[in-house]
N, C-alpha and C positions, 0 to 999 in steps of 0.2 A: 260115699258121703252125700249128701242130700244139701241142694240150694235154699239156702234161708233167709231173709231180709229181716233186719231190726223194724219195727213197729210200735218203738216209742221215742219220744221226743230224745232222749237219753238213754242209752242201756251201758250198764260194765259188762265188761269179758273176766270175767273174775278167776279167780286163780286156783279156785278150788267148791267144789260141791257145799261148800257149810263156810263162813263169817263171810268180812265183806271187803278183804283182800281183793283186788284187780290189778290185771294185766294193761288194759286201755278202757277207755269210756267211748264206746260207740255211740252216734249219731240216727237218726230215722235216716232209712231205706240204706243202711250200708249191708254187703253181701257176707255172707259171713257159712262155711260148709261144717255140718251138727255131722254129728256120727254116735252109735249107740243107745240107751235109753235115758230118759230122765234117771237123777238120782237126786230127792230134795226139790225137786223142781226146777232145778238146771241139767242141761244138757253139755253135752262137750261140742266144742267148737274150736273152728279156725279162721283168724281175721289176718286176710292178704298173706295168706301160705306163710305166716311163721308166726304169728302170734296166737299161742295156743292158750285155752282155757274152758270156761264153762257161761253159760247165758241161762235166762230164764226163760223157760217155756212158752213163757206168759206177753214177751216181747219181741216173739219173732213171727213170722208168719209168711208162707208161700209167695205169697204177691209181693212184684219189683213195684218200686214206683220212679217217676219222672226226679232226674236228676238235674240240678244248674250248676256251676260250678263258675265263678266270676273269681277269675284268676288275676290276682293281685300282679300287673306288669309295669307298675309304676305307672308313669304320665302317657296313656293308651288304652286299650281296649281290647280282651280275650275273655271268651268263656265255651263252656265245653258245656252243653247237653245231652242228657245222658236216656233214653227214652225207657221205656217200659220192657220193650222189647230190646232191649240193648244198640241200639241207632244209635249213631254219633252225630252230632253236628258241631264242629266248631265255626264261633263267630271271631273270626279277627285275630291276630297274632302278637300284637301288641310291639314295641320298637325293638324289644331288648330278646334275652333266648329264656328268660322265665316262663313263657307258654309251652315252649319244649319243654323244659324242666320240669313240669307238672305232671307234662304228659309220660315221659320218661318214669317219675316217680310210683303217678298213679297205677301202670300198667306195668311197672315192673320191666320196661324194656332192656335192662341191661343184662335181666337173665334170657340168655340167647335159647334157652327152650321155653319160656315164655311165648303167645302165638304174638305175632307182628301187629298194630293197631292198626285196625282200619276203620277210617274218618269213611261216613257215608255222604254228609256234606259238608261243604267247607263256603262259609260264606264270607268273603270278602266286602264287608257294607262301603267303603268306598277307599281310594289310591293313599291317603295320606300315611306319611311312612310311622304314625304311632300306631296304625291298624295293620299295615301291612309289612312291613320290613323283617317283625319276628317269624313270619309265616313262611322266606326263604329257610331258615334254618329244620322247620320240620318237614319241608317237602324234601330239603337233602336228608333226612335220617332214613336210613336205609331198614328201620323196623316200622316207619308209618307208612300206610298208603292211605292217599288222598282221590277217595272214588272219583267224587264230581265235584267244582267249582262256579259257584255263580257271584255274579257283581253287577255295581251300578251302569256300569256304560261306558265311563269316563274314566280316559286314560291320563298320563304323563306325559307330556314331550318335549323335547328340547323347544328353546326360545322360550318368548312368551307365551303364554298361555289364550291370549289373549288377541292372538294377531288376526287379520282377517277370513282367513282357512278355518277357524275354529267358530269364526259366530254367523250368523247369518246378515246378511243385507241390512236389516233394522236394528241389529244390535241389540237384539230381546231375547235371542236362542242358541245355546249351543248345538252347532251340528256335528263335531267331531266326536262322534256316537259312534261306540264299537258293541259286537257281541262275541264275536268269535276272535280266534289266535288271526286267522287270515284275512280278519278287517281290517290289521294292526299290519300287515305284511308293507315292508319298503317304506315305515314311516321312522323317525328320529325321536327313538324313545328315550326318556331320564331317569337315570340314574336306579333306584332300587325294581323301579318299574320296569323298565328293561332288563335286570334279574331276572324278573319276578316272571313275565311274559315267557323268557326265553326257557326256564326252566320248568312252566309250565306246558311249555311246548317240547320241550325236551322228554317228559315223562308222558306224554300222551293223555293228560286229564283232563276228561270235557270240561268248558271254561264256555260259559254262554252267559248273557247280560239277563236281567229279570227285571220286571217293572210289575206295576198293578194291573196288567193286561194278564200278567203270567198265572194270577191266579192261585189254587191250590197245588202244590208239591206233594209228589208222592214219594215218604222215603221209605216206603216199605214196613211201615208199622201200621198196622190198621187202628190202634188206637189214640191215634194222633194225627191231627191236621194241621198242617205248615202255607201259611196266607200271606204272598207277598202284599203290603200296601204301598208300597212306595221303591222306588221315585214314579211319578207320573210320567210319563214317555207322550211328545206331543207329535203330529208328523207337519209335516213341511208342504208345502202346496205340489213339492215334485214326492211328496209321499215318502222321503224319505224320514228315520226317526230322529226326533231333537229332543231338548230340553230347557226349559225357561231358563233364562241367565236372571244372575242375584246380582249381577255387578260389577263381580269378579270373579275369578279362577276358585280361589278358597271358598267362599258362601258359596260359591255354585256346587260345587262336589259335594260339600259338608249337607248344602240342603240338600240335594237326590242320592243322599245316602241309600240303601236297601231297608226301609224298615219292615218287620214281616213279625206277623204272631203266632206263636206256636200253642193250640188248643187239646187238652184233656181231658177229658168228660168235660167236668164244670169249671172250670181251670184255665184260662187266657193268660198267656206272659208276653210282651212287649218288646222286640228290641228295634232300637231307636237307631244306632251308629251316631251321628255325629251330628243330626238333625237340627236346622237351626231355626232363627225368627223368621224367614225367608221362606224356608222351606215348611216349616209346620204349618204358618197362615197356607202357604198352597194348598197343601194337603188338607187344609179343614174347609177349604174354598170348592173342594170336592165332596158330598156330602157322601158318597157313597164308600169315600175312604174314610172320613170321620166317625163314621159308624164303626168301623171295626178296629179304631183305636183304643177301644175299651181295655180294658185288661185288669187282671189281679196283680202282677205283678211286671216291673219296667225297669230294663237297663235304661237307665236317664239318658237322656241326650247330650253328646259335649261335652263329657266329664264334669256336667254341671256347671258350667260356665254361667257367663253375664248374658250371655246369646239363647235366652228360652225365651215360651211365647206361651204367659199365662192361661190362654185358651187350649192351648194343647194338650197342656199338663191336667186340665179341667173333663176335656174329654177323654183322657184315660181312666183315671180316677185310682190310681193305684192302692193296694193293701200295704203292699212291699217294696220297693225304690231302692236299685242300687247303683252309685255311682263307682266309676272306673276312673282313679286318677291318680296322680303322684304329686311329689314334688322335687324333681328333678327331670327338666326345669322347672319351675318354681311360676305355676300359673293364679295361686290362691284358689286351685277347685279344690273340692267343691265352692262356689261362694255363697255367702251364708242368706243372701235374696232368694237364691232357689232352693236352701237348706228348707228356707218355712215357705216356700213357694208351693214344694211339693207335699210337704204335710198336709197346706191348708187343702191341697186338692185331692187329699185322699180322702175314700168311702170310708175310712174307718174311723173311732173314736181313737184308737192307739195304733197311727201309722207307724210301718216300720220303715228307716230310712238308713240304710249302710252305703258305707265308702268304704271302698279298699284301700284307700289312702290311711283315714283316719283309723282302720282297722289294725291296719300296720303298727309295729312297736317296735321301741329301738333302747337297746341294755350298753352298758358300759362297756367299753372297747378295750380289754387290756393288752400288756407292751407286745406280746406274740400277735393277739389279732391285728394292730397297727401295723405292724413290721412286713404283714402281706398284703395290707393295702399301701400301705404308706413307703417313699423309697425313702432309704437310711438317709441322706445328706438330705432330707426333708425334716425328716421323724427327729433325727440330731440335732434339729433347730429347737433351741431351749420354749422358744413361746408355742411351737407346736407341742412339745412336749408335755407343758402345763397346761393344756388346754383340755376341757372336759371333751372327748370324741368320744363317739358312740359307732355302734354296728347295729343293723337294721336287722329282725326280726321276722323272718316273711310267713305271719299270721293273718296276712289282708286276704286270705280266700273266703271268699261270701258264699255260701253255701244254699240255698231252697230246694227243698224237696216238697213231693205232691202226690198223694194217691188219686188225684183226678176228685176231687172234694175237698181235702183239706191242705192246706199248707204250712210248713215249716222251714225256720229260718236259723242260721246259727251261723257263728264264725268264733276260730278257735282264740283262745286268751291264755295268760299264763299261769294264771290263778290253776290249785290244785281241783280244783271241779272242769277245766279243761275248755267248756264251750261255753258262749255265751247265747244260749237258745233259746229259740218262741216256737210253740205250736202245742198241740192243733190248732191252727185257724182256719173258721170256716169260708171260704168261699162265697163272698158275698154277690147279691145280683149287681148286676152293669146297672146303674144308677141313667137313666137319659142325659145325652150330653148336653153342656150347657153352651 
């Protein structure tokens, strides 16, 4: 069988050589293995080793392209890149085990002759437990390996955060600045962090801190470059490394989140982590970092919070915009200031702006599906009982794919046409920042 990738914004897997019967409705750049000749102008195929049928000639074509995958994890942060050459990188894990769960799905990890997934990076943009907590559960799945690990610097620890071990003399800088497992040795870590360390220490995976000094990343695809821009790393008059304090523990970390761009041919994408007003003004108070904030497309900052920094948003300039949020607990992101905040800062006449939240859909709950969420001397209560409950939907995955010039965007719906898709878009130039 021979490796093929869809090449239109939409293709069916249809069920037969002649009308217009299908099996599934394929997306750009899904993989899909042809065998035999055309007949009619479809060929026979196979999508994820069981979905059998026929494609058009005419829609598929040799060349992988760059994948995103903005994995719906509720009120957090995960997505899966997928590169040209097959490169992994996931960013973030999100609170709950849905990032497993995709990965599980997408890779078929539960057929055990299936090959084992191996993450080539794993980036951790900073400790808070909506980014990091879901990311214990896939480093214990015994079919993922997790090559290498990078992060902001900034750990967890017991007590405050705040006490005088952690900031410096002036009270302008955090010094408790780690990069390795063994900077972290004999200190009093919290809670999932201390998981999270120990079991990365346990499984022997390089774990090294990255700032904008680190520069380009090599993961072994030559047709892609990985640019850390942030957090800024400052040193200390005894030379050792810090970082500007925001005021407190949370702005601090949120702002020296990892932001870093991942470039293909003409093709910039954005991820921000958790990036706040604090931190963005830093970062554009650098000119050398605000340069390469450009981008075509940007995982938002914050889940689109009330905490953005219209300047920031202006030097990206996005096509494409997604946010990563939920509602439980219940934060009101995206809020709808940065809904038209980030439009108004995109290059494009029709920006595209996705939520995985808002993605999400939720259908009628009937009395079996309650009965396994719900306990009976709950569900037995007459006003639960009459109450309209619903069950959630999990269609929040945000989708962009890229041949390195054009881009496409799509996320699934329930409607019988299946996706809700844009492309080709072309790749527009980086506008100067403003």
């Amino acid at each position: 069988m021979a490796t093929r990738y869809i090449n239109a914004k939409t293709a069916r897997l249809y069920k037969s050589t002649i009308g217009s019967s299908y099996e599934q409705i394929l997306i750009y750049g899904e993989e899909v293995k042809t065998t035999g000749s055309p007949i009619n102008g479809r060929i026979a195929a196979v999508y994820r080793s069981k979905y059998q049928g026929f494609v058009s000639v005419h829609q598929i074509t040799e060349k992988s392209a760059l994948e995103i995958y903005y994995i719906d994890v509720g009120q957090g942060d995960a997505a899966l890149v997928v590169t040209p050459n097959k490169k992994k990188i996931l960013i973030d894990g999100g609170f709950n085990n849905q990032a497993k769960g995709f990965l599980q799905w997408k890779y078929q990890l539960a057929d055990l002759t299936a090959p084992k997934l191996e993450i080539d990076l794993l980036v951790l943009s900073h400790a808070d437990q909506d980014h990091l907590k879901g990311l214990i559960d896939i480093l214990q799945h015994d079919r993922i390996v997790i090559k290498k690990i990078i992060h902001n610097g900034i750990g967890m620890f017991e007590g405050t955060d705040e006490k005088s071990g952690d900031l410096s003399t002036d009270k302008k800088h955090l010094i408790s600045y780690h990069s390795t497992i063994g900077d972290l040795q004999g200190l009093q870590l919290r809670g999932t962090f201390d998981k999270w360390i120990a079991l990365v220490k346990q499984l022997n995976i390089p774990y090294s801190a990255v700032c904008s000094e680190t520069g380009i990343l090599d993961i072994g695809d030559p047709k892609i470059a990985i640019e850390i821009i942030g957090p800024i790393v400052e040193q200390s008059l005894t030379g050792n490394k810090q970082l500007k304090w925001f005021g407190n523990h949370a702005h601090t970390i949120n702002g020296h989140s990892v932001v870093f761009s991942i470039t293909y041919d003409k093709v910039r994408m954005l991820f921000s982590g958790d990036v706040n007003i604090e931190g963005s003004a830093y970062l554009l108070a650098h000119p050398e970092a605000a340069e390469k904030l450009k981008a075509h497309v940007l995982k938002t900052p914050h889940h689109g919070s009330h905490e953005f920094h219209p300047p920031f948003l202006a030097a990206v300039r996005p096509q494409i915009s997604v946010v990563s949020s939920g509602d439980s607990p219940d934060h009101g992101h995206p809020r709808a200031n940065f809904i038209g905040a980030i439009g108004l800062a995109s290059r494009s006449k029709e920006p595209l702006v996705f939520s995985t939240e808002i993605a999400s859909t939720f259908t009628d709950a009937n009395e079996v599906d309650l009965k396994s969420i719900i306990p009976n001397h709950v569900l037995n209560n007459a006003d639960i009982r009459g109450a309209r409950l619903f069950k959630k939907r999990l269609n929040g995955m945000i989708n962009v794919r890229t041949d390195g010039k054009n881009l496409y965007a799509m996320r699934r719906v329930t409607a019988g046409y299946w996706w809700e898709s844009y492309g080709p878009i072309i790749a527009e130039d980086y506008p100067s920042v403003l």
